[in-house]
N, C-alpha and C positions, 0 to 999 in steps of 0.2 A: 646575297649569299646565304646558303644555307647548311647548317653546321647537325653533322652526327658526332654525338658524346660520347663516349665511354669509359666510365670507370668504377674501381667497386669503392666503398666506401662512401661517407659524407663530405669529403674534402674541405675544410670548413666551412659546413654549412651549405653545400652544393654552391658553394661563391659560381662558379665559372657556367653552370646551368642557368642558374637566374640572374646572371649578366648575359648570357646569349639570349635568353626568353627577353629579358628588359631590351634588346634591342631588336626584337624580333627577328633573328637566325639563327634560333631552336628551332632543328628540324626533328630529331630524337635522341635521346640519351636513354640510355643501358645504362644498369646501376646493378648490385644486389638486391639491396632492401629500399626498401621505399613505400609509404605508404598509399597504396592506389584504393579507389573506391571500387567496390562497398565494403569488397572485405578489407581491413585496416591489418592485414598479416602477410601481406605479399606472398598468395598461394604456399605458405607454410601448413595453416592450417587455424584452430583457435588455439590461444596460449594463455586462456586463462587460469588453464591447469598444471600451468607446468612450476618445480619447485623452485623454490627463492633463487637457488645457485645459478637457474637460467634468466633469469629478470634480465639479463643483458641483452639476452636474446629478443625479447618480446620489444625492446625499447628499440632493437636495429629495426625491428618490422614498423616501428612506428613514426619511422623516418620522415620528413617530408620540408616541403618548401616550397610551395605554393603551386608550385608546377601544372602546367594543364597534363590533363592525366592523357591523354590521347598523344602528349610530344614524351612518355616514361616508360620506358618496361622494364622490367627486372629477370635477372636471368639464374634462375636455377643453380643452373652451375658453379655461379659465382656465390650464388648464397652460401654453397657448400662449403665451395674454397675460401670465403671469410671464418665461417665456422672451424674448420680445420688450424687455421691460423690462429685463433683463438686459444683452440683446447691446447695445442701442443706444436713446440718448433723441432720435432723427428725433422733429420732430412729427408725419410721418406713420405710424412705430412705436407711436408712443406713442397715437394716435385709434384705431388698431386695435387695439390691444391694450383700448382703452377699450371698442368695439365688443363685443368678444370678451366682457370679463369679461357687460357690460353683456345679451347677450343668453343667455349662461347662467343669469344672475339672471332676466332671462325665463322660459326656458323651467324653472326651479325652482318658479314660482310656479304653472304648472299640475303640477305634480306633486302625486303622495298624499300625501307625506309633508307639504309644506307647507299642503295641507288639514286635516290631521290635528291641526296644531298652531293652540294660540291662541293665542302672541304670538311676532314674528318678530323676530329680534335681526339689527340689520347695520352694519356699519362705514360713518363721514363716506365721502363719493367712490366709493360701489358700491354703497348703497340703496335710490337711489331709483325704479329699476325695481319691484325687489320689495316696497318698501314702496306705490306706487299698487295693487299686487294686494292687498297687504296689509286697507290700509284700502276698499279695495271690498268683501273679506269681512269686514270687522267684528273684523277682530284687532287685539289691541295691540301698535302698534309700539317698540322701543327701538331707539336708535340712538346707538353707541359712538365719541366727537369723544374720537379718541385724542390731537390736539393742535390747537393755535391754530385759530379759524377763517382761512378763506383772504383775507375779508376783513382780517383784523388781522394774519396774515400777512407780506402783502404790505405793508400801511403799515408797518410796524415794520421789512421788510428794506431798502426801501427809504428808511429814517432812516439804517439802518444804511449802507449803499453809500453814502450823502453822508457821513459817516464815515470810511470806506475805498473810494474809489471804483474803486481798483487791484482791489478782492477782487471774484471773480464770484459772481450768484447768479443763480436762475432765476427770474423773478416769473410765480407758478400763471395762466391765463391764465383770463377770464372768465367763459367757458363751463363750466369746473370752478365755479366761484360761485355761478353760477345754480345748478348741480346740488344743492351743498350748499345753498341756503336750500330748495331745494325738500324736501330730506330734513327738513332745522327744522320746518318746517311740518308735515310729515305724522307726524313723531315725535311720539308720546304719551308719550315721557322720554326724554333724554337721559342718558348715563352721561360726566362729567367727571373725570378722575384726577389733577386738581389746580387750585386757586382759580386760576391763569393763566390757565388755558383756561375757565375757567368764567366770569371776567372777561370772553374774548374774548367766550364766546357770548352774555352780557349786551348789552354793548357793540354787537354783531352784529344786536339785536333781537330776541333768543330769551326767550321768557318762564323768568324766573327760577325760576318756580313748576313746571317740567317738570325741571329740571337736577338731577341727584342727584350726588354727590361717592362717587366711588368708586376710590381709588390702588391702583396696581399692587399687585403684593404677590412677595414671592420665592419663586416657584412651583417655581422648578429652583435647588434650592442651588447656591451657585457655591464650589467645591470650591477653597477660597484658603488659605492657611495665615495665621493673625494676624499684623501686626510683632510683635516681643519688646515686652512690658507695662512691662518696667524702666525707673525713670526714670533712671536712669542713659546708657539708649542714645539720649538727645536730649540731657542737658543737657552732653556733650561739645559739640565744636565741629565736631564734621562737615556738612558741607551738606545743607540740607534738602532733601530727595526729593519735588519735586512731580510726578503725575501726569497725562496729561489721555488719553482714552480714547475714541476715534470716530475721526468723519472732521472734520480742519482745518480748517477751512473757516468763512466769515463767520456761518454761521447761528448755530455752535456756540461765537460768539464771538472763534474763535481772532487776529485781531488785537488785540483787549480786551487779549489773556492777554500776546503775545509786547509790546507796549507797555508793561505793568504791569512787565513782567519787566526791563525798563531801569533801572530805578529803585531795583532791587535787587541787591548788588554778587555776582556770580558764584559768589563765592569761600563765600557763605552758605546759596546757596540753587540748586539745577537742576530743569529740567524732562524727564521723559519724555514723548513721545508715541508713541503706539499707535493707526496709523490710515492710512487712505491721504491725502498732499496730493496728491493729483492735483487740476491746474487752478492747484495755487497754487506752485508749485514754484520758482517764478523771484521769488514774495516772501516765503519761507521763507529765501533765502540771507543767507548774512549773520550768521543766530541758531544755525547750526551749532553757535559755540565754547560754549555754557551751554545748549542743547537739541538732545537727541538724538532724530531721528527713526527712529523703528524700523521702521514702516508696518507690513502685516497678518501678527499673530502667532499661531501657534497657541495652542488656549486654555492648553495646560499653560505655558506663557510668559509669558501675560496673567496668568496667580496668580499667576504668580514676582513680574510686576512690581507686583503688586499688595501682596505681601507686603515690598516693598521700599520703597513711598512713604510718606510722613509724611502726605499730604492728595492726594484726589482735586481736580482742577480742571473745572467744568463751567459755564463763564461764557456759558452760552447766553444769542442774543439772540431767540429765538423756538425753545421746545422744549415738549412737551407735558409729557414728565415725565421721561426720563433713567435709561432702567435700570442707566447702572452708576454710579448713584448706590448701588442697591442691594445690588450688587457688592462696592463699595468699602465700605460700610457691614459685609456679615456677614467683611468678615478684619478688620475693626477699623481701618480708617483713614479718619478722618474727613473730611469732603466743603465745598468753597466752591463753592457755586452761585451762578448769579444768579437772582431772585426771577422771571425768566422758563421757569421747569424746573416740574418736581414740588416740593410741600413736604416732603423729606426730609428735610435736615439741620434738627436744634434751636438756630438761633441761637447760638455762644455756648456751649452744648454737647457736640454732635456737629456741627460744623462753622462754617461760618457763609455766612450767606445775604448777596448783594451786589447793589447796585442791577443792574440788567441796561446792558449800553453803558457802562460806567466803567472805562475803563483806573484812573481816581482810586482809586476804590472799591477795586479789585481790590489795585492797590500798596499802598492803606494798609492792609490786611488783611493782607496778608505779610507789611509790615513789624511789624503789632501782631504774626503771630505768631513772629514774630526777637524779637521785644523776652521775650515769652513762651512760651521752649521750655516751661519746666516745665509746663505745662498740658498737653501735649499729649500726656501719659501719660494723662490723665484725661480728653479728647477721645476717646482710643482706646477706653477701655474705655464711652463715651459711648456713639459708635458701636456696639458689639458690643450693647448694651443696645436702642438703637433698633431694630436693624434685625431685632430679634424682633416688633415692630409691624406689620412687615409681613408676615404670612405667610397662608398661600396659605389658610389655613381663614379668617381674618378676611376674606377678598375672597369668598370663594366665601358664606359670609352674609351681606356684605352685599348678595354682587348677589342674592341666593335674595329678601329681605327687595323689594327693588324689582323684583323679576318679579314675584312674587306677591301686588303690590302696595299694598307702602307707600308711606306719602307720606311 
């Protein structure tokens, strides 16, 4: 079997590219950037001139993953429509930039390459052009619901904002809906990366019998140094190092977190964050004196602080799966999620899983684990243990085994 890609972005790390190529059924993938040979700027142009502000830009062009350059193309269009997404979320940026990807998905569908291939792989929110060409020739469609549908989305943030109604979010607007049930519909499987989202698309209407289970996997080591393993460096009295790792914000829980954080006396336990609060900056004050906001850090920074926390924090209240879960997991420090994430942490083992929306939940978690340093040596090395579970050979079989059709 052989498999047409498409989607814009890195997804991490092109996981699903070089797990089709490692089983050989890469037939082609469409991307925006990416870096092809000779030029290293995927027909942009050179950007060795361009000012500091754009550096993001020159780093999208420099994309790559080993890819044989003859299974890659990049498509103009979509480069744009990243870019647009970038500078500004207008709803009028944002329809054209939807425009853009949407008619490059077109014009892919008359291409060789996507004739060539019998089953077309594409991401929720940008398949469902090429998937109607798709099913007119007779190919099997898969289609990758990286997170919540937008049905369950939306009801779940919208719990949440009567919750915190101070915190802003953006609710996905209908027209995206429509798009995606139309993708349901025309998918012959669905790929789901954790029972959340597989909930959602149940829930949503999606026949259960299409959904396969398929979690991320650590495709790009993340180059972190362990805490020290000694029990001795918890069961002192120093405050415990929690982490939380994104952007702040209601989706990601962060009111949950900084409410939980009340409950527990300063002097036992602080919070890192690594991420931008933009938008919430005037209700972050206040939490200064026991949480240091550090906002966007280069990655050699991000292992530092990695290597330096006792427990990741990821109290999502609508997340598909949470890759630095995965993160936090191979330096050895254990992860409290809420049951709206990926299924990483082992309960109780390598971390622990929290109702989702429970400031309750969350405090009485911290406080069991104040009450029980000693364990948290053996959390650590939990963690190290798990997060060999996830790796990039076990993803690239299972999706090989549901291309080529199992059930």
């Amino acid at each position: 079997m052989r498999v047409f890609l498409a989607h814009p972005g890195a997804r991490n790390h092109y996981e699903v590219a070089r797990a089709l190529e490692s089983q050989g059924m890469l037939a082609s993938f469409l991307t925006d950037f990416y870096r092809l040979p000779p030029a290293p700027v995927s027909r942009l142009g050179s950007m060795s001139r361009l000012p500091s502000q754009f550096a993001w830009l020159k780093a999208y062009s420099e994309r790559s993953a080993g890819l044989p350059a003859e299974h890659v193309s990049v498509s103009r269009r979509m480069q744009f429509a990243s870019i647009l997404r970038k500078f500004t979320r207008s709803p009028q940026s944002i329809a054209l930039a939807d425009r853009l990807v949407a008619k490059a998905m077109t014009i892919a569908a008359v291409s060789r390459k996507f004739s060539n291939a019998q089953v077309v792989y594409g991401y929720s929110g940008s398949a469902a052009y090429m998937f109607k060409a798709g099913k007119a020739a007779g190919k099997t469609l898969i289609l990758d619901q990286a997170s919540a549908t937008i049905k369950t989305a939306n009801a779940i943030m919208e719990q949440a904002s009567q919750d915190w109604p101070a915190w802003p979010f953006e609710r996905v607007p209908g027209a995206y809906q429509e798009m995606e049930e139309i993708e349901y519909e025309l998918a012959d499987k669905i790929l789901s990366p954790s029972s959340f989202v597989r909930h959602s698309l149940v829930s949503s209407g999606v026949d259960d019998g299409k959904i396969f289970h398929n979690p991320y996997s650590i495709s790009a080591p993340f180059d972190g140094t362990p805490m020290n393993l000694e029990p001795g460096d918890v069961r002192n009295n120093r405050p415990l190092n929690l982490l939380f790792v994104g952007r702040f914000c209601l989706q990601k829980g962060a009111p949950y977190l900084l409410e939980a954080l009340k409950r527990i006396d300063s002097r036992h336990m602080n919070l890192t964050v690594i991420g931008s609060t933009s938008g919430v900056e005037k209700l972050i004050e206040g939490h200064q004196s026991r949480v240091s906001f550090r906002g966007h850090l280069p990655r050699s920074e991000v292992r530092r602080a990695y290597s330096e926390a006792d427990f990741l924090c990821l109290p999502s209240v609508c997340e598909g799966f949470g890759m630095v879960q995965l993160e936090a997991l191979q330096t050895g420090v254990p992860v409290i999620a809420s049951t709206h994430c990926g299924d990483v942490a082992e309960h109780g083992l390598s971390g622990y899983r929290v109702p989702a929306m429970s400031s309750d939940a969350i405090a009485e978690t911290l406080e069991n684990i104040m009450a029980a340093r000693d364990s948290i040596t053996a959390m650590r090395r939990a963690a190290l243990k798990r997060a060999q579970e996830f790796s990039f050979e076990a993803f690239a079989r299972r999706l090989h085994f549901v291309v080529a059709g199992g059930q």
